[in-house]
C-alpha positions as CSV (number, residue, x, y, z in Angstrom):
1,X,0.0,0.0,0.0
2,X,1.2,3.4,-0.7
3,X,2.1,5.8,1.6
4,X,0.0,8.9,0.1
5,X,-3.2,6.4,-0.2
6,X,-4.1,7.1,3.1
7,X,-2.7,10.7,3.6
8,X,-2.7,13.8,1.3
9,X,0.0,15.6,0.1
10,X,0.9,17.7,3.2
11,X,0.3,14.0,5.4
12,X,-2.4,14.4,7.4
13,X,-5.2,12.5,7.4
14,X,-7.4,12.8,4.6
15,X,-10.7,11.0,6.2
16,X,-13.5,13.3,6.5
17,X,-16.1,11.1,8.2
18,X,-17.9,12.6,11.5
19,X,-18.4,9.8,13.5
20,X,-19.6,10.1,16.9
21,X,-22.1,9.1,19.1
22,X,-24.3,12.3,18.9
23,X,-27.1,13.2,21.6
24,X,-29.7,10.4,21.0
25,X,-27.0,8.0,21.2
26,X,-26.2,9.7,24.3
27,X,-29.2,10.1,26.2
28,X,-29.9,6.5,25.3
29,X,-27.1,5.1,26.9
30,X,-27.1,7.3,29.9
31,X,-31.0,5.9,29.5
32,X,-29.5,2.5,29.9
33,X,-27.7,2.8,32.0
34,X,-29.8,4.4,34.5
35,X,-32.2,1.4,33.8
36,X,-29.8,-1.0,34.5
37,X,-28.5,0.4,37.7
38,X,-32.2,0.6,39.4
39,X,-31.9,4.7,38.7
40,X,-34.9,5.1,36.6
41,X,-38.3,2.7,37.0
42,X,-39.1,3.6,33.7
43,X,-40.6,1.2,30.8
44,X,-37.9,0.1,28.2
45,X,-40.6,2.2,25.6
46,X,-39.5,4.9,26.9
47,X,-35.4,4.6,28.1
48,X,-35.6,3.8,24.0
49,X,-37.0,6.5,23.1
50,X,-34.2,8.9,22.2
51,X,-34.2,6.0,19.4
52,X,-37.4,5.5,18.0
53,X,-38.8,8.5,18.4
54,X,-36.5,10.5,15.8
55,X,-37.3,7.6,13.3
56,X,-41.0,8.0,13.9
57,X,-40.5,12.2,13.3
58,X,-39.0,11.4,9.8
59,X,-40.9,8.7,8.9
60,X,-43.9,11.3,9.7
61,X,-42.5,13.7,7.5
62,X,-42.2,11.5,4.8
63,X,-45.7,10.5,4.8
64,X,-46.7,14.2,4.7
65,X,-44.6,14.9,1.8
66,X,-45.5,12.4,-0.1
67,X,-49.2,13.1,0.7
68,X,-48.8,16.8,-0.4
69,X,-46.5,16.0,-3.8
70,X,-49.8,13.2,-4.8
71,X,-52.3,15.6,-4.3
């Protein structure tokens, strides 16, 4: 493998991919882990629901767009 495959021309690293956890990621650990240490009496619904519930947002606002672009 070459050396300037992996870095650009001045050498650093040329990746440009965030990564992350973010803040759902976040809050849903923290969710977790609050569940799992007796913290929080909480259904797992809703120590999930930093997950699902942005899904169900765009999958609401898909359903409205594609409702107004049929019309």
């Amino acid at each position: 493998m070459n050396y300037y495959s992996k870095r650009g021309s001045t050498g650093e690293n040329s990746s440009t991919g965030t990564g992350g956890l973010g803040f759902c990621g976040a809050l849903t650990i923290a969710f977790i882990i609050l569940k799992l240490l007796n913290k929080i009496s909480w259904s797992w619904v809703w120590v999930l629901a930093p997950t699902w519930i942005p899904l169900l947002c765009v999958f609401i606002v898909l359903i409205v767009i594609l409702f107004i672009c049929n019309r």
